[in-house]
N, C-alpha and C positions, 0 to 999 in steps of 0.2 A: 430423607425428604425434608423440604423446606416449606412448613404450613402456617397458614395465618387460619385463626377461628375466628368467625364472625357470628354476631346475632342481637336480639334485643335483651335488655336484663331478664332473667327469666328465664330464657332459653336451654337453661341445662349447660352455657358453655362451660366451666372448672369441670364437671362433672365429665362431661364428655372428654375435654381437654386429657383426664386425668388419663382414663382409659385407652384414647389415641394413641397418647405418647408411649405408653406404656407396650399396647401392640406393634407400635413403631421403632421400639428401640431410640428414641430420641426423648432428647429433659424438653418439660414443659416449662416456659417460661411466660410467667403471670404479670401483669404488670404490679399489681397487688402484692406480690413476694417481692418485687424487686423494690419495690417502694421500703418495704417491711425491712428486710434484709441491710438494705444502703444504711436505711436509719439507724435499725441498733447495731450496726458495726462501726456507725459516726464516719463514713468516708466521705471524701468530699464532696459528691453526689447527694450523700444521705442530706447533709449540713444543708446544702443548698435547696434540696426539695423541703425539709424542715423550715427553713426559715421560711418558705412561701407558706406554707400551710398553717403555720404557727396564728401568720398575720392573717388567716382568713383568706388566701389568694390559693388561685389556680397556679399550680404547678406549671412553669411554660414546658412551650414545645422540647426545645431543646434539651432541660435537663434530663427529662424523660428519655428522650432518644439517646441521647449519651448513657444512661441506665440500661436501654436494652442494646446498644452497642458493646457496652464492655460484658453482658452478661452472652450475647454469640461468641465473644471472643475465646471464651472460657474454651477449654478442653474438649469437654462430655459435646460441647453445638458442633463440634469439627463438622460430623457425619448430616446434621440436620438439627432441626427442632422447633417446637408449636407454639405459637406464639398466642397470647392469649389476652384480650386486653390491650394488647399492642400490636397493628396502629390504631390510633380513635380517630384522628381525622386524615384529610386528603392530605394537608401537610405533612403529617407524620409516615402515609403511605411515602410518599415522595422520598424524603428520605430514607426510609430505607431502604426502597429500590437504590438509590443514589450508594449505601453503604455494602450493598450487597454486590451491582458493578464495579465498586472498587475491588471487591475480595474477588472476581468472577465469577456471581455464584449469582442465583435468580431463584423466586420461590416455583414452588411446583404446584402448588393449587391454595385456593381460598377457601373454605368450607363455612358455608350460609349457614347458621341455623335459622330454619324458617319456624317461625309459633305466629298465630293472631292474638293481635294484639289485646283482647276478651281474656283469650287462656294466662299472658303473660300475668295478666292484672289477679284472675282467679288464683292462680300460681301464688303470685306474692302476699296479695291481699290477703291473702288466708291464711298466712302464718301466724300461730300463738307462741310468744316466749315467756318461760318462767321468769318470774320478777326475783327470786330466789338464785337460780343458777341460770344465765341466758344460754347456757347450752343446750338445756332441755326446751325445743323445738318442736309444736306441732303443726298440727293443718286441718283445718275443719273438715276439707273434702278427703283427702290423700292421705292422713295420720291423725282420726282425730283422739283427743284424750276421751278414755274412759267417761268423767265427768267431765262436762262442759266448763271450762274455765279452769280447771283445777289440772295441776302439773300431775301426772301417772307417778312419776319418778319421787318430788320429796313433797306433793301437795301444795306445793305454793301457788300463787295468783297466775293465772295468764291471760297474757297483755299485748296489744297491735302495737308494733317497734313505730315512733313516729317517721323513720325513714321507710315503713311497709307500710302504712296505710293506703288505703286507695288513691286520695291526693297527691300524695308524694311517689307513688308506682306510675300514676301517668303522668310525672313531672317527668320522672325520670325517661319515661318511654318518650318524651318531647326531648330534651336532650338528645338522645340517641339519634332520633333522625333528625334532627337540625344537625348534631355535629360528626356522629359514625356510618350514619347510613349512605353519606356520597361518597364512602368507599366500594361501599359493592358497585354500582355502575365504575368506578375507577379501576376494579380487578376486572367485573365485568367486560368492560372495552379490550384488556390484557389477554383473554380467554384464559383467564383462571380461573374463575367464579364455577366451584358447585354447592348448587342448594341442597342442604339437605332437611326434609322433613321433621320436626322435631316433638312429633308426638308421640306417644306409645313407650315401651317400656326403653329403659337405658338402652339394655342388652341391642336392643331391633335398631335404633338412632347408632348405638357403633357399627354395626354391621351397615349401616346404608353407608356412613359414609367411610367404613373399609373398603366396600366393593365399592364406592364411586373411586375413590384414592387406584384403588387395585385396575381401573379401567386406564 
């Protein structure tokens, strides 16, 4: 199968992404890895999204799609695979419609993840990270530490990432639907678009969008 995840930051999509793929028998492809990967292997792709970034600049359209273009090409996407991250905008849907008529091959569904926009905020806004190790991760609501402020793990400080704060979590949800959200009505018009619900435990969120996928 050939899937695109959709949703607002927030939404569970890597998480979900991970488990999909995985009950799918197909590689999940992040756009976040593929940035990650191009860079420290220095390919020419990597260099080029490097230099933009370097200087403070949006990544264009194009290098990107060349980035998930050679990464379908790969072996393991023969059969299919979950795109994630990729498209962000209508542009980008475009093309790869455009790259997938070339190979003859078409996606088989979108999958929505649907949150309001409250929960994504709760969600993010409410993560604590240690100042000591940033992998130690809490959540006031969902995982809180034992003491308040204080990391479980080595005791150090914890602290709102200034890319989590409230401010910058509905920045971010303003991006989103300024620049990814006119793809859903874009798959939408396609009759690919399934929404799926995105509350409740991991487990339940695979299973809806198994059995919508299975339908």
């Amino acid at each position: 199968m050939r899937i695109v995840l959709v949703g607002p930051p927030g939404a569970g999509k890597g998480t979900q992404a991970a488990f999909l793929a995985k009950n799918l028998s197909i590689p999940h492809i992040s756009t976040g890895d593929l940035f990650r990967a191009n860079i420290s292997q220095n390919t020419e792709l990597g260099r080029r999204a490097k230099a933009y970034m370097d200087a403070g600049d949006l990544v264009p359209d194009e290098v990107t799609i060349d980035m998930a273009k050679d990464r379908m090409e790969q072996p393991d996407a023969a059969n299919g695979f979950l795109l994630d991250g990729f498209p962000r905008n209508v542009s980008q849907a475009e093309a790869l419609d455009v790259m997938l008529q070339a190979e003859g091959m078409k996606l088989d569904a979108v999958l929505d993840l649907e949150v309001e926009e409250d929960e994504v905020v709760k969600r993010l806004a409410g993560r604590r990270t240690c100042r000591n190790d940033g992998s130690h991760v809490f959540h006031v609501v969902y995982a809180p530490p034992k003491t308040e402020g204080v990391c479980d793990v080595c005791g150090g400080e914890l602290y709102v990432r200034e890319d989590q704060s409230e401010d910058a979590v509905r920045n971010r949800l303003d991006v989103y639907h300024t620049q990814t959200e006119p793809i859903i009505d874009y798959y939408k018009a396609q009759g690919l678009l399934v929404t799926i619900p995105a509350l409740g435990e991991v487990q339940e969120i695979t299973k809806r969008a198994m059995d919508a996928l299975n339908k």
